[in-house]
Structures are given as C-alpha cells and as structure tokens.
BAFIKE-638390 format. One record per atom (N, C-alpha, C, O): residue number from 1; atom name; x, y, z. Coordinates in steps of 0.02 Angstrom, whole numbers, plus 32768, in hexadecimal, padded with zeros to 4 digits. Layout:
  pos  site     X     Y     Z
  NUM    CA     X     Y     Z
...
end
This chain:
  pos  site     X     Y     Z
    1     N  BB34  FCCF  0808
    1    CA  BB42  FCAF  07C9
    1     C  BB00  FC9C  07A8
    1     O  BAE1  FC73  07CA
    2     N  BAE4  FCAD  0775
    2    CA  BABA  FC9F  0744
    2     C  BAB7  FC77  06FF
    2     O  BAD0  FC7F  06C8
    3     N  BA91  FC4C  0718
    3    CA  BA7D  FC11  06D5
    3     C  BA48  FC13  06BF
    3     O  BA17  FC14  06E3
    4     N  BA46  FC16  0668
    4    CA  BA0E  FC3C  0659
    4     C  BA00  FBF3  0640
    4     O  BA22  FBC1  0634
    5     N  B9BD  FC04  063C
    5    CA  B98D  FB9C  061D
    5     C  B983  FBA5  05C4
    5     O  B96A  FBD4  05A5
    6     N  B990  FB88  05B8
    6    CA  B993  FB7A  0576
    6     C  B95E  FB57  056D
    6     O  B943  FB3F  059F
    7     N  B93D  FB4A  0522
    7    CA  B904  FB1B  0506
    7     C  B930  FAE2  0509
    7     O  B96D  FAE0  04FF
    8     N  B8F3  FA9F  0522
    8    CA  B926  FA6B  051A
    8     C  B928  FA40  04DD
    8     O  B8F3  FA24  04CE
    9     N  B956  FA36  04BA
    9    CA  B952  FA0E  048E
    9     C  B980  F9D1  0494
    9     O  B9AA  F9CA  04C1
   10     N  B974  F99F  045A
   10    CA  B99F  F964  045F
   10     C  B9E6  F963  0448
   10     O  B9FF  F92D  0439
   11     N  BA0D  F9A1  0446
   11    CA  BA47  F999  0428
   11     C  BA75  F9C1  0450
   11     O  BAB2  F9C8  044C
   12     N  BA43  F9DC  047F
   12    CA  BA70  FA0B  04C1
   12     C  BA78  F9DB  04F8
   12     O  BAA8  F9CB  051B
   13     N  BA2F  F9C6  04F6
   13    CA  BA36  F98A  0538
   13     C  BA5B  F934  0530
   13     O  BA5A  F90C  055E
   14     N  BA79  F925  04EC
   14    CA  BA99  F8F5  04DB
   14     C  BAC6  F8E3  0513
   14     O  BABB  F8B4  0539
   15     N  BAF1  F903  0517
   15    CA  BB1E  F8E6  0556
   15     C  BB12  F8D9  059B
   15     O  BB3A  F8C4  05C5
   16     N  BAC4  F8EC  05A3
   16    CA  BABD  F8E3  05E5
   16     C  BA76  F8BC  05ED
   16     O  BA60  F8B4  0625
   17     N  BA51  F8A3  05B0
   17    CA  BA23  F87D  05C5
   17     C  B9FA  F875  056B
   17     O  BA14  F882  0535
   18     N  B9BA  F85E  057B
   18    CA  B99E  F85C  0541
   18     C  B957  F886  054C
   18     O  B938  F882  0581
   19     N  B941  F8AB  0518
   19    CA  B90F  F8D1  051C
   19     C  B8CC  F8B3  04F6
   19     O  B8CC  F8AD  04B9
   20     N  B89F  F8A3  0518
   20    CA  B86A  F875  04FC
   20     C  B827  F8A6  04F1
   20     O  B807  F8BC  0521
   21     N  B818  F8B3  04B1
   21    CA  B7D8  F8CF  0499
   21     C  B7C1  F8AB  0459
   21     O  B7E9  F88E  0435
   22     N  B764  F8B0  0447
   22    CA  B766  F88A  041C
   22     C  B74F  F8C7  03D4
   22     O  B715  F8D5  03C2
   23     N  B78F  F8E1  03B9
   23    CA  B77B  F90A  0385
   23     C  B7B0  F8D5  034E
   23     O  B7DF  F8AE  0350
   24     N  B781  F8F6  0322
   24    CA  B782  F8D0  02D8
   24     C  B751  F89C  02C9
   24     O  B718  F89D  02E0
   25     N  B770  F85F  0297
   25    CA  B750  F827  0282
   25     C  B757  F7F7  02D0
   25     O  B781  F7F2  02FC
   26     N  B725  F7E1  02C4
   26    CA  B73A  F79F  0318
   26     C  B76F  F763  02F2
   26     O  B75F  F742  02C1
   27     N  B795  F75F  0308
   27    CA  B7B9  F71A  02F3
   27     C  B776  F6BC  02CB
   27     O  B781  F68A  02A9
   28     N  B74E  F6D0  02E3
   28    CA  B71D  F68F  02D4
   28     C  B6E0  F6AD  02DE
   28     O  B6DA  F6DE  0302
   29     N  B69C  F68A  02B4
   29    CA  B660  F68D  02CA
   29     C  B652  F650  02E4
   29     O  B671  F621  02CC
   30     N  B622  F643  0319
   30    CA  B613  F61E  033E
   30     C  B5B9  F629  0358
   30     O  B595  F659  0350
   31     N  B5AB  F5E5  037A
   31    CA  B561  F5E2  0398
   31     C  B53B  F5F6  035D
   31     O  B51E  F62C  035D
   32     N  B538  F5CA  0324
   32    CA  B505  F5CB  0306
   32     C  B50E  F618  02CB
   32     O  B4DE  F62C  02AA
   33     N  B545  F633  02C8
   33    CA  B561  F67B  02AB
   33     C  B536  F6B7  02D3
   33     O  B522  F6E9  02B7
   34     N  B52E  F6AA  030D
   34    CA  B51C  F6D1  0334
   34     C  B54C  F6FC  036E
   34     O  B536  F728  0393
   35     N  B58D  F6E5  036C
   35    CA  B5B2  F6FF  0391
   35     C  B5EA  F71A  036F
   35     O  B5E4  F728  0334
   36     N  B62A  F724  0391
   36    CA  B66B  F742  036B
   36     C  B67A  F736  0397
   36     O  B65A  F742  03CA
   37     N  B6C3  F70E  0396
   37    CA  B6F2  F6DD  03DC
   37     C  B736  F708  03CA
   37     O  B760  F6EB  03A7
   38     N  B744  F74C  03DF
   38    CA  B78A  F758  03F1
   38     C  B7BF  F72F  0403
   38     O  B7D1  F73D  043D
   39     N  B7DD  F706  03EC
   39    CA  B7FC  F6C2  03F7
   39     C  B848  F6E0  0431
   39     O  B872  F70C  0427
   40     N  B841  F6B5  0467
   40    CA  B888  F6BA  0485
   40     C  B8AD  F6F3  0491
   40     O  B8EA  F6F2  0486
   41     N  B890  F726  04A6
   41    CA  B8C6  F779  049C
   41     C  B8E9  F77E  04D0
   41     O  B90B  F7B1  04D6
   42     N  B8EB  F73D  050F
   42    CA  B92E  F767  0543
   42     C  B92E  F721  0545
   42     O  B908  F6F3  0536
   43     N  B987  F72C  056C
   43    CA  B99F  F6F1  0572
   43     C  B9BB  F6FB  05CD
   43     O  B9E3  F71D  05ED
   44     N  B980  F6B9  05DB
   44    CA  B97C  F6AB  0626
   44     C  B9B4  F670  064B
   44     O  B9AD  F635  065C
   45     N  B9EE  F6A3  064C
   45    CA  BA26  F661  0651
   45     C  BA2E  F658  06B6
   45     O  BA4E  F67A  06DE
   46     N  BA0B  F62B  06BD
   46    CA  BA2B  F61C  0710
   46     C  BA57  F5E9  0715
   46     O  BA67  F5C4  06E6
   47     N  BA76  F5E3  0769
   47    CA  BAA5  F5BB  077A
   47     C  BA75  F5B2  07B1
   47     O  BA4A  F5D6  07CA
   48     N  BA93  F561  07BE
   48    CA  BA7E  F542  07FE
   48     C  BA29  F56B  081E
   48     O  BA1B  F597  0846
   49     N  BA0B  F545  07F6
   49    CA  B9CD  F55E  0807
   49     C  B990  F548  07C3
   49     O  B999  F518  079E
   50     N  B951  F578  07C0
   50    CA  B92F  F598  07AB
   50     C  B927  F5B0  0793
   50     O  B944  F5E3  07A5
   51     N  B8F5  F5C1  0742
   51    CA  B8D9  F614  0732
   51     C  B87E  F604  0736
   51     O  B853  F5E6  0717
   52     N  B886  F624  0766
   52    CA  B836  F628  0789
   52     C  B82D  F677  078F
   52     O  B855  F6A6  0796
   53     N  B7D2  F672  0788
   53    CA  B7AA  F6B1  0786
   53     C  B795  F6CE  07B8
   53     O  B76B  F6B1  07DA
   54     N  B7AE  F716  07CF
   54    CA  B784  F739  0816
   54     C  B762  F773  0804
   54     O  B766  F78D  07CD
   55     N  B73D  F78A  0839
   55    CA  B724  F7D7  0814
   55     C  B734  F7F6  084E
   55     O  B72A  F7DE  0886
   56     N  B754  F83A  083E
   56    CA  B76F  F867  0867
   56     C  B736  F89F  0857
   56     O  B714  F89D  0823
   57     N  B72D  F8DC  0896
   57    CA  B701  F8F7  089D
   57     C  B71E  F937  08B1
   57     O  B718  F944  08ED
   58     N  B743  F96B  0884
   58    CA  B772  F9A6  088B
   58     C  B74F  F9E3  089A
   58     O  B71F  F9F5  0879
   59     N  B764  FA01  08C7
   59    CA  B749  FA46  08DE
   59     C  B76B  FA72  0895
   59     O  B7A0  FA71  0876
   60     N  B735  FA90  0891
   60    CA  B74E  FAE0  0842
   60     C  B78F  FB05  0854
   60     O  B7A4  FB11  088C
   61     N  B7A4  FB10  0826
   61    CA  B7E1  FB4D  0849
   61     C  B7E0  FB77  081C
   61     O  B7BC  FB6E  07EB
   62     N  B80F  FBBB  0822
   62    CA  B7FF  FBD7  07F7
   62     C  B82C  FC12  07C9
   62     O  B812  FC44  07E1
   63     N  B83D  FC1B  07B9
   63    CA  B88A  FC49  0789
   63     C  B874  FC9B  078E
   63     O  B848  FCBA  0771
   64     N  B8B2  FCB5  07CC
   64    CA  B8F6  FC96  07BD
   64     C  B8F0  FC63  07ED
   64     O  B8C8  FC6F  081B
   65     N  B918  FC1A  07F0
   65    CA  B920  FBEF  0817
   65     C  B95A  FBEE  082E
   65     O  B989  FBF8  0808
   66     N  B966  FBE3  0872
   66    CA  B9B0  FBE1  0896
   66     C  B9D0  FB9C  088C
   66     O  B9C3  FB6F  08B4
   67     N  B9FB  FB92  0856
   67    CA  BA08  FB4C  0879
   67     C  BA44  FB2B  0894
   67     O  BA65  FB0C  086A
   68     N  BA58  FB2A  08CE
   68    CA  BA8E  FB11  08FD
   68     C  BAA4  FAC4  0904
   68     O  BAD9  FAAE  091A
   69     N  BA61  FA9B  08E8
   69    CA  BA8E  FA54  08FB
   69     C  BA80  FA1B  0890
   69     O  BA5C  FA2E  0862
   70     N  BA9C  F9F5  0890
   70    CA  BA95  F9C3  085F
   70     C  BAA4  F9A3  086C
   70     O  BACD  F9A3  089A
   71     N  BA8A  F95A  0844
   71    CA  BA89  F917  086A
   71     C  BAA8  F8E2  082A
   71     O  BAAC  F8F6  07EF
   72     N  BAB7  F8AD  083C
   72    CA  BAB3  F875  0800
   72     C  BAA3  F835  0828
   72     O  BA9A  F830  0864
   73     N  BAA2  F7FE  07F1
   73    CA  BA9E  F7BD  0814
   73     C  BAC3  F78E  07F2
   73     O  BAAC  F782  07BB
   74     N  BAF9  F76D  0801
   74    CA  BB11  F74F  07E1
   74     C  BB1B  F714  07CB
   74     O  BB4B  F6FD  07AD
   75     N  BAD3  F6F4  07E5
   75    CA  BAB8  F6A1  07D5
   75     C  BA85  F6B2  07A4
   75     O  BA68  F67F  0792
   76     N  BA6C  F6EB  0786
   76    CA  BA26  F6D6  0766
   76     C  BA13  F714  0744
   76     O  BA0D  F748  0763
   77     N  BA09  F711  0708
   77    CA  B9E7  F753  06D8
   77     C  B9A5  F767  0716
   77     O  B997  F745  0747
   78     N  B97F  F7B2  06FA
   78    CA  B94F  F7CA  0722
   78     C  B945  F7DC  06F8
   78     O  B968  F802  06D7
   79     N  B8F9  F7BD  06E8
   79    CA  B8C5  F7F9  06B4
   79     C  B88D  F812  06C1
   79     O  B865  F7E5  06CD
   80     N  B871  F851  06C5
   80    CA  B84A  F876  06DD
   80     C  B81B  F87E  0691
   80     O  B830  F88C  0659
   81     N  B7EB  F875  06A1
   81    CA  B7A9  F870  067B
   81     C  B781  F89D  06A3
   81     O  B77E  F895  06E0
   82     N  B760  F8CE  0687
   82    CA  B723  F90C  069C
   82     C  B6D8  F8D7  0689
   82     O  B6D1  F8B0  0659
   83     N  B6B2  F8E2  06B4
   83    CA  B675  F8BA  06CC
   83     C  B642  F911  06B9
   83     O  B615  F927  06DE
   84     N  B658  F92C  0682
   84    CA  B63B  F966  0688
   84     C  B657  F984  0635
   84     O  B67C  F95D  0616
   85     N  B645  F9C8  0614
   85    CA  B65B  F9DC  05EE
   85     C  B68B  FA27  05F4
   85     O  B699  FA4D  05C5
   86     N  B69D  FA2C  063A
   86    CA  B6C0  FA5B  0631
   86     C  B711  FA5C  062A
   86     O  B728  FA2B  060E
   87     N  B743  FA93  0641
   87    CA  B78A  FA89  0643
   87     C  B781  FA86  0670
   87     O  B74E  FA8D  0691
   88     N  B7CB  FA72  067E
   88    CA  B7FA  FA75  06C2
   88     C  B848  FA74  06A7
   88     O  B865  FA64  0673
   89     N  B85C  FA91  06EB
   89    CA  B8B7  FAB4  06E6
   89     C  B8DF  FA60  06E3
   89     O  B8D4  FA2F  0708
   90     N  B905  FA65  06B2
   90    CA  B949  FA42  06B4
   90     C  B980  FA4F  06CA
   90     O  B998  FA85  06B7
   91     N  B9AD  FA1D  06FF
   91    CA  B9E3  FA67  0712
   91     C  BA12  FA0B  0703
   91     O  B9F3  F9D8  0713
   92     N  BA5B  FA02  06E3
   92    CA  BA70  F9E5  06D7
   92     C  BAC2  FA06  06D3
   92     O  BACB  FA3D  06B8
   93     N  BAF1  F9E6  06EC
   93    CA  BB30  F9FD  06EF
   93     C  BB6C  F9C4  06F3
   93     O  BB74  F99D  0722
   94     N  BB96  F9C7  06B7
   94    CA  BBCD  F9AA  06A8
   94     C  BC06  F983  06E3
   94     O  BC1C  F9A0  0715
   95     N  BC13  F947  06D4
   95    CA  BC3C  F936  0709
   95     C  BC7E  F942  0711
   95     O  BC9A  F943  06DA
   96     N  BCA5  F94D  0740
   96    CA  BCD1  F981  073C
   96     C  BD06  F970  0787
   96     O  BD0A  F98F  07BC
   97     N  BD2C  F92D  076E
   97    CA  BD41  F910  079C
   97     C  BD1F  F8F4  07DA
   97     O  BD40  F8F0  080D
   98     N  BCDC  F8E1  07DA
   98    CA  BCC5  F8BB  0802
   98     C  BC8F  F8F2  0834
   98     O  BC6E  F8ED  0868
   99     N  BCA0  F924  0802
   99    CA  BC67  F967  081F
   99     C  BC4B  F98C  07F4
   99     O  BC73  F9A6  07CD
  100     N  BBFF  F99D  07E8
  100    CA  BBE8  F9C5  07B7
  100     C  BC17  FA03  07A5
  100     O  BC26  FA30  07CC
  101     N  BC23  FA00  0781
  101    CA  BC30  FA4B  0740
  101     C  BBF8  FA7D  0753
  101     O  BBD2  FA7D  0783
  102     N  BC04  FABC  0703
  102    CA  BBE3  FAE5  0711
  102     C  BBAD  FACF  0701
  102     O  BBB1  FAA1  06D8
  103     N  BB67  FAE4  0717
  103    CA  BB24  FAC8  0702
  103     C  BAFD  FADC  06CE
  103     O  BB03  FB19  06C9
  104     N  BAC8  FABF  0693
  104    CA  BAA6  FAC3  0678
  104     C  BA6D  FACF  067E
  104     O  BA58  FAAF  06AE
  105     N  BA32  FAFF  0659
  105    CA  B9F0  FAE9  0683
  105     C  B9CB  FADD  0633
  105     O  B9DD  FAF4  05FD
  106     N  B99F  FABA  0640
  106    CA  B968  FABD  05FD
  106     C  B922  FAD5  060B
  106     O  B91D  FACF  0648
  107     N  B8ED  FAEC  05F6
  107    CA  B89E  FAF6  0601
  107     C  B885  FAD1  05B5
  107     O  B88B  FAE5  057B
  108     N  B864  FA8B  05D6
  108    CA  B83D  FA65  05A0
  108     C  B80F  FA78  0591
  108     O  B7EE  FA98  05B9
  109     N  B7FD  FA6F  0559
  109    CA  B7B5  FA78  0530
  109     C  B789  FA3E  0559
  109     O  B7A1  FA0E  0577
  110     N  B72E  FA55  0551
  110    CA  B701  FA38  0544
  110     C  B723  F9EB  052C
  110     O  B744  F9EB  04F8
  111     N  B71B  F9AB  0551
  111    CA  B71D  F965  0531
  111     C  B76A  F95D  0538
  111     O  B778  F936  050A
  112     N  B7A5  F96D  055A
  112    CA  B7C9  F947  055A
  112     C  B7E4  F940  0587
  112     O  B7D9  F96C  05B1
  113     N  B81F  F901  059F
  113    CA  B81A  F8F1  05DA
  113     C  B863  F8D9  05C3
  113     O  B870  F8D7  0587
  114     N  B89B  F8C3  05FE
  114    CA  B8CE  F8D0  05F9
  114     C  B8E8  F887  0621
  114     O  B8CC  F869  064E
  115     N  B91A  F87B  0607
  115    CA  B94E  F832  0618
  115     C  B985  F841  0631
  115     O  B9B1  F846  0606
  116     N  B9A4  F853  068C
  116    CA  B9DC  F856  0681
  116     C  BA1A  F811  067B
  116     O  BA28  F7E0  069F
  117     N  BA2E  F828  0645
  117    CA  BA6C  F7DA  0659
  117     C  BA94  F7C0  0692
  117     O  BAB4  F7ED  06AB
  118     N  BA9F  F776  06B7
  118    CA  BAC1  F779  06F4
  118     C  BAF6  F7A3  06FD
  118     O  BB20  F7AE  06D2
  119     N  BAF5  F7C0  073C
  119    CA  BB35  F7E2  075D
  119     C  BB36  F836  072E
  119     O  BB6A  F850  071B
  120     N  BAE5  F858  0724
  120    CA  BAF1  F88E  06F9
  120     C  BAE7  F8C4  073D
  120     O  BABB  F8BD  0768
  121     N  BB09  F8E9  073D
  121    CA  BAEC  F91D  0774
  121     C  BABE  F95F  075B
  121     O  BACE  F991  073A
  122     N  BA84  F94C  0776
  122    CA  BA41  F977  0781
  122     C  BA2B  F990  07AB
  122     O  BA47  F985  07E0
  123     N  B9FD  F9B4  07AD
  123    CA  B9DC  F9EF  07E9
  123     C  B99C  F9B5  0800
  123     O  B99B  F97B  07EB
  124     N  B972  F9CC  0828
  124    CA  B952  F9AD  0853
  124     C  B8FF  F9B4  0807
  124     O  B8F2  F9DB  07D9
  125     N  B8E9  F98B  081A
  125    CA  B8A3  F98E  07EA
  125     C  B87B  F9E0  0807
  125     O  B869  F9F7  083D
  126     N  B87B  F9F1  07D3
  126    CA  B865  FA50  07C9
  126     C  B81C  FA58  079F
  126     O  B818  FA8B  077D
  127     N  B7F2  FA38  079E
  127    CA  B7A1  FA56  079C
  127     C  B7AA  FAAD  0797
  127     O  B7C1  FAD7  07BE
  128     N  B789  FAB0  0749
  128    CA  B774  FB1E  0772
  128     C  B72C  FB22  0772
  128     O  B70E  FB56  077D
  129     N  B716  FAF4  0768
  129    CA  B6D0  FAFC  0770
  129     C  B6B4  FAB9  07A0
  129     O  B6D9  FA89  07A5
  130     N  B675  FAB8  07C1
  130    CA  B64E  FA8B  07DB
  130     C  B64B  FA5A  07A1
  130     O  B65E  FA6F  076A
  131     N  B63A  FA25  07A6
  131    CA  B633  F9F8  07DC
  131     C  B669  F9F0  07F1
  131     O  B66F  FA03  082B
  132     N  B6AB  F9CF  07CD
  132    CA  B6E5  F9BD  07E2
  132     C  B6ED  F97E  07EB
  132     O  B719  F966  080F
  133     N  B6AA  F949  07B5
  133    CA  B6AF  F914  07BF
  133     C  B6D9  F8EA  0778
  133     O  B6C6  F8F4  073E
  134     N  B719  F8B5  078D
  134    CA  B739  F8A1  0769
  134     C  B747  F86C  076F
  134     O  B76D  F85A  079D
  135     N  B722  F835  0733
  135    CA  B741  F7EB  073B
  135     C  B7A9  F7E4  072A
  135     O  B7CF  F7F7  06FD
  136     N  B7B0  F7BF  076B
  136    CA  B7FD  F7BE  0760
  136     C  B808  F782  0772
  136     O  B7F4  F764  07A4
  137     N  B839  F768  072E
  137    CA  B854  F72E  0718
  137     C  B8A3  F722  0741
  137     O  B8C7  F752  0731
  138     N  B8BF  F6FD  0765
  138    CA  B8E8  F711  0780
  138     C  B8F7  F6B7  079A
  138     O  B8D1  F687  0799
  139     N  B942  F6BC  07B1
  139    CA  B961  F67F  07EB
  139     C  B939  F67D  081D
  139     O  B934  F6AD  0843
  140     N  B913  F640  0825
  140    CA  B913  F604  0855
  140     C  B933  F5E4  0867
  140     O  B94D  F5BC  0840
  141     N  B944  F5E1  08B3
  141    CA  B989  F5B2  08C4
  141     C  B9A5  F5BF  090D
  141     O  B97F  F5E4  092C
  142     N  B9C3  F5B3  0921
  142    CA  B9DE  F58E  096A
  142     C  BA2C  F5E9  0955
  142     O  BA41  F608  0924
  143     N  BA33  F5E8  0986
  143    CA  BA85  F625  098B
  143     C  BA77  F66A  097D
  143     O  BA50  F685  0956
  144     N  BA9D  F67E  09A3
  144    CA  BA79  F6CF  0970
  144     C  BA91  F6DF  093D
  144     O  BAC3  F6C4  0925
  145     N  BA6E  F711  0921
  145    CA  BA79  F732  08CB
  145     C  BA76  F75B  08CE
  145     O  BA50  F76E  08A1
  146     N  BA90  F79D  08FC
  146    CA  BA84  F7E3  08F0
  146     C  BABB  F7FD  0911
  146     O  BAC9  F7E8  094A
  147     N  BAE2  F830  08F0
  147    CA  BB06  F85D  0911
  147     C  BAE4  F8A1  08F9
  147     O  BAC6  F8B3  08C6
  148     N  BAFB  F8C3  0943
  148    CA  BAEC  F914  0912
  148     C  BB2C  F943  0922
  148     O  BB52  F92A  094B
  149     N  BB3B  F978  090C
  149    CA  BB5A  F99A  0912
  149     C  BB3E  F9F1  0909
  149     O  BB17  FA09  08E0
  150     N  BB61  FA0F  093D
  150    CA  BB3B  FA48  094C
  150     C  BB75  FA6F  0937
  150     O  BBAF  FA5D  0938
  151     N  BB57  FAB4  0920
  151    CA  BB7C  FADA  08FC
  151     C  BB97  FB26  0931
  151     O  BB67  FB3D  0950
  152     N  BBCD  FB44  0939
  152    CA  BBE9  FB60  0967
  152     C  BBCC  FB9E  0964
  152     O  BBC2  FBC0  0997
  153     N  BBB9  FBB6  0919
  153    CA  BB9D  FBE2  092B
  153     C  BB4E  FBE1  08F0
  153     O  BB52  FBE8  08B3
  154     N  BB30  FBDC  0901
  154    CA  BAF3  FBD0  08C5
  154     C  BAE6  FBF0  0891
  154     O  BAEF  FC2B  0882
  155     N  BAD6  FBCE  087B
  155    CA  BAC5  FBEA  0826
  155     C  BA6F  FBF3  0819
  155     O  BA46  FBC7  0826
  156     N  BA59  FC47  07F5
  156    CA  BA23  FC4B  07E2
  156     C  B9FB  FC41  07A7
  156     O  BA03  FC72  0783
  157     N  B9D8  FC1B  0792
  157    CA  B9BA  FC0B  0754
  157     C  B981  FC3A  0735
  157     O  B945  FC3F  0740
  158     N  B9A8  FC55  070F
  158    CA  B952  FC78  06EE
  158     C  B947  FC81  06B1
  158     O  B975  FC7D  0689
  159     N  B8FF  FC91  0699
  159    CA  B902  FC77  0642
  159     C  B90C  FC98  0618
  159     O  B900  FCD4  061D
  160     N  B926  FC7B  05DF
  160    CA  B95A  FC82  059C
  160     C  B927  FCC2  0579
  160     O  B936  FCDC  0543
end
C-alpha cells in the first residue's frame, strides 16, 4: 500500500495539528524594530502536567519509507521544531474508533515545523537529512502519554 507525501500546508494539516512557519508580515515588530515576533502559531494544550522543551536527535531516513507503526499521546500536543533548515516526512492519520485510519504523509519546506494536537496519530519523528536535530515542545508529567499502534500490513511513503 502506497502513500504518496504531499507539500505540507496549513489547510491539509488543520485537523491534525498546527503548521508553524514564519512567511508573510510577522504579526509585531519588536527589540528595538529589529525583529518580527510570529505571534502564538500552535496551540500547546496539556493535561496534568507540563509544556516543557527537549531536543531529540533523529537518525535520517529516507523515501521510499516503510511505515508500520503510529503513535499519539493523549495528555499533551507535540511540536517538532527543526534545529536546522531542511525537510522532514510527516506521516499523520485520522482517528478511527480509537485506531489510526488511513494515513497521511506531508514533506515540509525549508522553516517549518509542525504541532500535533493531543491524541493526533503520527509516525515517529522522520529527519531525511542529517542532523536530525529538533527542539520538541511536548508534556511533562508523572503517567504515560503514548500509545502506538502498528499497522498489519505497512504502508510505503514516497514523493508526490
């Protein structure tokens, strides 16, 4: 089964998270009119807990990609920020009685970085290039927050 990656934009990925880049006017100038403050673009909703900062450190992968398992969390948005200017694979899939649907994939542009909303089911963080380094905004907190679900027979991703 084949899923082809689409460009990601903010009106495909609406239902499953928020897509944060800073094109256009910046919402405010700031520091002296030396900056442009993209004001507020994802919304970091947790339960019982935290939204605290980690940096994850992803091995490259590379298309076509196999992908067999997706995950969600259902105490706490996850936003993945690139510590770098390249893409990386989005793989995102509809909930579907308490189990991912069929799956989505996206390939981001240069500068943007992605919000999934609590309880969205996604693929594992997908780097296609080095470094693979990504500040991620995510639940802090006491219980776990992750299920995954593995797919019976896998699905291959390759680009649009």
């Amino acid at each position: 089964m084949k899923i082809i990656a689409h460009p990601l934009t903010a009106a495909a990925f609406a239902p499953f998270g928020d897509v944060l880049e800073a094109r256009g006017d910046p919402d405010k100038i700031i520091n002296q009119g030396f900056c442009g403050r993209f004001h507020d673009r994802a919304h970091l909703d947790v339960s019982d807990g935290r939204a605290g900062v980690s940096l994850f450190q992803a091995q490259p992968r590379a298309l076509p990609y196999r992908l067999d398992m997706v995950e969600r969390h259902p105490d706490g948005a996850q936003c993945f920020v690139p510590m770098s200017m390249d893409p990386f694979l989005v793989v995102v899939a509809p909930d579907a009685s308490d189990r991912p649907g069929t799956p989505l994939a996206f390939l981001t542009t240069p500068g943007q970085a992605v919000n999934y909303h609590r309880g969205t089911w996604h693929g594992v963080l997908t780097p296609l290039h080095a470094p693979g380094l990504f500040a991620v905004i995510d639940r802090i907190g006491l219980g776990g927050n992750l299920e995954e679900a593995w797919f019976e027979t896998p699905y291959t991703v390759v680009a649009d």
